[in-house]
C-alpha positions as CSV (number, residue, x, y, z in Angstrom):
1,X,86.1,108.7,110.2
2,X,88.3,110.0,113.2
3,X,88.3,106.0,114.5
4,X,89.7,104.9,111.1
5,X,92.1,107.5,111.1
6,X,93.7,106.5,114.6
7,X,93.7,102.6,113.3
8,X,95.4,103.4,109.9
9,X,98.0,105.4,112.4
10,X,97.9,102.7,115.2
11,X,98.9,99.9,112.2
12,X,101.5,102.3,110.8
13,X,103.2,102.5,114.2
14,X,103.4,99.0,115.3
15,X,104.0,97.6,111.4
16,X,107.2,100.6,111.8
17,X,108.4,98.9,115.5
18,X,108.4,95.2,114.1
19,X,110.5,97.2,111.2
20,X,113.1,98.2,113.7
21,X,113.1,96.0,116.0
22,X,114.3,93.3,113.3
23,X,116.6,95.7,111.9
24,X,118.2,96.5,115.3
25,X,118.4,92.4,115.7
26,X,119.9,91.2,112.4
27,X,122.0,94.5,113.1
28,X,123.4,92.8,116.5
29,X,123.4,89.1,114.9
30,X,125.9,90.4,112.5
31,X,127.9,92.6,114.9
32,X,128.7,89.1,116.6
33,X,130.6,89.0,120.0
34,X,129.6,89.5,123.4
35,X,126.6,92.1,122.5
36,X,125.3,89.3,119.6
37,X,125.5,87.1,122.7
38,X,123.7,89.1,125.1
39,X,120.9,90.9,123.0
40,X,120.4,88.9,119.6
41,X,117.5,86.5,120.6
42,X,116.0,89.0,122.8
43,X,115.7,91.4,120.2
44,X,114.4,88.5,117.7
45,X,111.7,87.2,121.1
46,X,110.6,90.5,120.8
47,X,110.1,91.1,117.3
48,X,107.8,87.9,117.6
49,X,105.9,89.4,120.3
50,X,105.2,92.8,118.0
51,X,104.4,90.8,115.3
52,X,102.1,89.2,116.6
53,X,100.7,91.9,118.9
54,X,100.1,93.8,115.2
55,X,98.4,90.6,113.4
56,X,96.2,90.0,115.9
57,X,95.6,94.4,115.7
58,X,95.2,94.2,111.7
59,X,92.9,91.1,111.7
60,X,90.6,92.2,114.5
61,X,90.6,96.0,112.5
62,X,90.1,94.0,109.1
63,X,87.0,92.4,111.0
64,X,85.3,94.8,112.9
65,X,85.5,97.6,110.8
66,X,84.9,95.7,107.2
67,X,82.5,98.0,105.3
């Protein structure tokens, strides 16, 4: 019971950082300029990274703790 409890938190906090870290980058795509320039596809690398960081999470929770 206390695992599942820090998994359903652990899934809630890396589902929320992919959440702001694509806000954050569609924030600086639209802002334009020098800063779209400089931190756009950084932002958008990492979003990919956290995504994928919290699929591979999800799945291996969805398959090692199926009832």
């Amino acid at each position: 019971m206390f695992t599942g409890t820090i998994l359903k938190i652990l899934s809630i906090i890396l589902l929320i950082a992919v959440g702001i870290v694509l806000i954050l980058g569609i924030g600086t795509l639209f802002k334009g300029g020098e800063t779209s320039k400089k931190y756009s596809n950084k932002l958008m690398q990492l979003r990919v990274l956290l995504q994928f960081i919290a699929v591979l999470a999800l799945v291996g929770f969805a398959y090692f703790f199926k009832n």
